[in-house]
N, C-alpha and C positions, 0 to 999 in steps of 0.2 A: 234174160229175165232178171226182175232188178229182186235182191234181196230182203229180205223185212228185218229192220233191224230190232232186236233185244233191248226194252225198257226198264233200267233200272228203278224209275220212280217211283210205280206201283209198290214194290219192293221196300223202297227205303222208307214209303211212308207208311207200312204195316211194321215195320218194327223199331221205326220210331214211335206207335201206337202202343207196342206192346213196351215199349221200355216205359215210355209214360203210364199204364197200367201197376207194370208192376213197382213204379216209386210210389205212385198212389197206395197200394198195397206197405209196402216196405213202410208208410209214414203212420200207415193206419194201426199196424202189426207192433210200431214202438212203443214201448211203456212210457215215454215221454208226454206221449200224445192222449193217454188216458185220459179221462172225465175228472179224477182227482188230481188235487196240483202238488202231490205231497211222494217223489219217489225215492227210494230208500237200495243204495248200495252196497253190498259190502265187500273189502276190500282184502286180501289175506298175503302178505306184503313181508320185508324185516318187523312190519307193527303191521299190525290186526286193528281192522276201524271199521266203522258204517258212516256213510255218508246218505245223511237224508236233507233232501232239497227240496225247497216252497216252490213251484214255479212262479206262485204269483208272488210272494214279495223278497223271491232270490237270496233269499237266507238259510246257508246250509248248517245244519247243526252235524256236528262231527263226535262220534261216542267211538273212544278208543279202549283196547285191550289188552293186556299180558298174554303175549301169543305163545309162554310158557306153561300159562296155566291150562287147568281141564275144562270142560265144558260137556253137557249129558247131546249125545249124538242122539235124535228122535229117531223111532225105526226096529228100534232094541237093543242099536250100538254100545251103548252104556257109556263110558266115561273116557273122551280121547282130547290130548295136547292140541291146541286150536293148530298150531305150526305141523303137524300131522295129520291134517284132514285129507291134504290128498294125497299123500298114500293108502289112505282108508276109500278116497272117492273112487283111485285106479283097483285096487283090490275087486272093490265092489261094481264097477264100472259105472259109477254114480257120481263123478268129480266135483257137478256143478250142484246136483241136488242135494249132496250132502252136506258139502259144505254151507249152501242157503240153510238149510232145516237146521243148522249147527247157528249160525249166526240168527236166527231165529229166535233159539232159545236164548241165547245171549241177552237180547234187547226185548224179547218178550214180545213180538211187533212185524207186521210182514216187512220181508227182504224180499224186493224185486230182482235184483241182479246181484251177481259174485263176478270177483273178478281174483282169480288163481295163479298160480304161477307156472309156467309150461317147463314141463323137463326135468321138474323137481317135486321129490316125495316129500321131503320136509324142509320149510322155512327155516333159517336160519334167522333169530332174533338180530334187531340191529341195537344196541347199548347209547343209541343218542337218545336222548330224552322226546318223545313222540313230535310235541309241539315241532321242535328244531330240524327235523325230519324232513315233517311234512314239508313245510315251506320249502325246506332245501331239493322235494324229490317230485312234488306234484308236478309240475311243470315237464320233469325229463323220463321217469320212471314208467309211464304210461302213456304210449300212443297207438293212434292206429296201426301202425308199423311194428309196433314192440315186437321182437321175439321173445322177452319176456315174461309176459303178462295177455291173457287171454279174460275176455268181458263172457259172460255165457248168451249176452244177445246181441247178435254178430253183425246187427244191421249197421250201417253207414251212418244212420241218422241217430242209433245209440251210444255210438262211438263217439261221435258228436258232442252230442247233449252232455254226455259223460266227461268230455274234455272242459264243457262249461263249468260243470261243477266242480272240478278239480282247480279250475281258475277262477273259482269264487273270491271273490275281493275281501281282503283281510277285517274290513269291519262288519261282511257280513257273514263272517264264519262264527258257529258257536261252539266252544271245545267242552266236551264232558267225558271226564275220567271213571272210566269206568272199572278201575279197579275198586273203588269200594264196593263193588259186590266179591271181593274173593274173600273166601273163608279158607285159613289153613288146618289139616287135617294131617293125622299123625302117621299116618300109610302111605298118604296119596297123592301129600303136596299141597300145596295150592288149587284150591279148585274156584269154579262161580258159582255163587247162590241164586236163583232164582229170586229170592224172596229179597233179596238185600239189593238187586241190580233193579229191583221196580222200584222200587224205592228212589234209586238217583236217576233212572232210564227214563220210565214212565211220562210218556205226555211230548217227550222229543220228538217220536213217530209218528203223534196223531196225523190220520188221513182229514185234509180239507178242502169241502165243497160247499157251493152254498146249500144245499140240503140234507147235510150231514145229518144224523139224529137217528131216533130207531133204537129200544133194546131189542137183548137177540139171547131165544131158548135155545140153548141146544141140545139133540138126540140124537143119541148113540147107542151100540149095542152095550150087553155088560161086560165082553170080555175086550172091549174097546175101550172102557172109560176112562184111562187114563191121556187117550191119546181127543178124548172131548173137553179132558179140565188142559190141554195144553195149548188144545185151538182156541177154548174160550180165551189163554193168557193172551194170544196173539191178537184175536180181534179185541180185547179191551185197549192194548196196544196199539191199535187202530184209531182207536178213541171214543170205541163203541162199549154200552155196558151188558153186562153174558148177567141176566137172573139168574138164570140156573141151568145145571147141566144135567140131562135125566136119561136113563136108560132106555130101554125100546126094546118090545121081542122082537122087532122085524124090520132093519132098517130098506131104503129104498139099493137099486142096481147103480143108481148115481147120486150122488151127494146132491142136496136140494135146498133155494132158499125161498121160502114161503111169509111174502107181506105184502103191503097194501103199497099202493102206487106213488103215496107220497114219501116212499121213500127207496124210490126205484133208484138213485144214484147209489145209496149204500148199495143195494141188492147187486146191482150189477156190477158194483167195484168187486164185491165179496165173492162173485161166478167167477169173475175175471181171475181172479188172484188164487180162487183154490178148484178151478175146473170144473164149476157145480151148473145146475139147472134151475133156471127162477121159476114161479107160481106166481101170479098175483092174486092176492085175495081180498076181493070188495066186500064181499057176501056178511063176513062177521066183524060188526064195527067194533065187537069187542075185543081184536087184535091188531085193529089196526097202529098201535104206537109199539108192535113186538114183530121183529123177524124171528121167524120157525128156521135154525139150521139142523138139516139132517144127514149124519156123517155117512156115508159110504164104507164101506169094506175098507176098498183100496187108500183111501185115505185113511180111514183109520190106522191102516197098519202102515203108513207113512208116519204117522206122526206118534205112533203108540212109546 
């Protein structure tokens, strides 16, 4: 009796199927690939930096930091050395969110990614002057391979993108020093001002699409509102303007953004970025040039 033989090709071509799924997935899932062309990383290194990049005209602007000085931890942390964020992240076992919400407040502006250092609770400062650094370490100090440095989104294709930006060509890098926002204080050292780092920061992170536009209310509970005047800093930072920020007896179970459809790219960059639910509203033509943001709990108390 002759034998049937076992066909491998059924086989190889259902998971050649699923591997091509799940890169489709993996391309869709990178912040690279976002609707806005404007992504923003930051860096926690010998030097503390963001690195925010146009996709569409590949100019990265680069805002660096005294990774000695303080900076206000959102959450309730209160006041910690940038170079000490992740032993604060492992503490809390919050490495990569904390550190974002920490660089956050820095630049006043959403932070997509972090990139940490593995193995180690505190940076140690490097004494060369940042500019001289950089050039000398972008290139070696960061790969997919590093054991020394971990990206918080692990894809292949962010790893990527993220090596693009680090070999951004020297005339279209733009350096801003961001130590003019530290104020010194008689207790506590060196710390950053909120107030002084908008001042020089402001306008490097704007997000760009072509339908940018949209002001935006925000509502929040009362015992939340400080954590609604730090989201408004963020989305202004965006490049978007915050009228006002009002309290609320009863906010929603998830964070919401409520406007009209011409300006469904903001709305959906803004879901995208802080975890929320969109509305569209046709119905009241007298809102349609304002997004309604309404803070959640959970958020609130991430950002308080």
């Amino acid at each position: 009796m002759r034998s049937s033989k076992f066909s491998y090709v059924p086989l190889f071509v259902i998971l050649v199927f699923i591997l091509f799924l799940y890169s489709i997935q993996t391309v869709r899932q990178s912040l690279f690939f976002s609707s806005r062309n404007r992504v923003s990383i930051a860096v926690l290194a010998p030097h503390a930096f963001v690195m925010s990049y146009d996709k569409k005209t590949a100019i990265t602007n680069v805002i660096y930091f005294n990774s000695n000085a303080q900076v206000t931890v959102p959450g309730g942390y209160g006041w910690y050395n940038l170079n000490s964020l992740p032993l604060l992240g492992k503490i809390e076992h919050k490495e990569f969110a904390i550190t974002r919400h920490a660089f956050e407040e820095l630049v006043g502006a959403p932070v997509d990614a972090v990139v940490i250092p593995v193995g180690s609770d505190i940076v140690d400062k490097s004494s060369e002057p940042f500019i001289e650094w950089f050039f000398a370490k972008r290139r070696s100090f960061l790969t997919p391979l590093s054991s020394q440095y971990k990206l918080s989104e692990h894809t292949i294709v962010d790893w990527y993108f993220f090596r693009t930006i680090l070999a951004t060509r020297k005339d279209k890098l733009v350096f801003v020093d961001g130590s003019t926002g530290l104020v010194q204080t008689k207790k506590n050292g060196m710390r950053y001002s909120a107030e002084k780092l908008d001042l020089t920061v402001k306008g490097f992170l704007y997000w760009t699409y072509p339908s940018i536009g949209g002001s935006v209310n925000i509502f929040v509970s009362q015992e939340q509102y400080s954590a609604g005047t730090r989201i408004g800093r963020i989305v202004e930072g965006a490049g978007m303007k915050v009228l006002d920020v009002q309290t609320v007896q009863q906010v929603p179970s998830t964070c919401m953004l409520i406007g009209a459809r011409q300006h469904r790219d903001t709305l959906h960059s803004l879901a995208n970025y802080f975890g929320c639910i969109i509305k569209l509203n046709e119905s009241d033509p007298y809102s349609r040039g304002v997004i309604n943001f309404y803070i959640d709990t959970k958020i609130g108390t991430i950002y308080k």
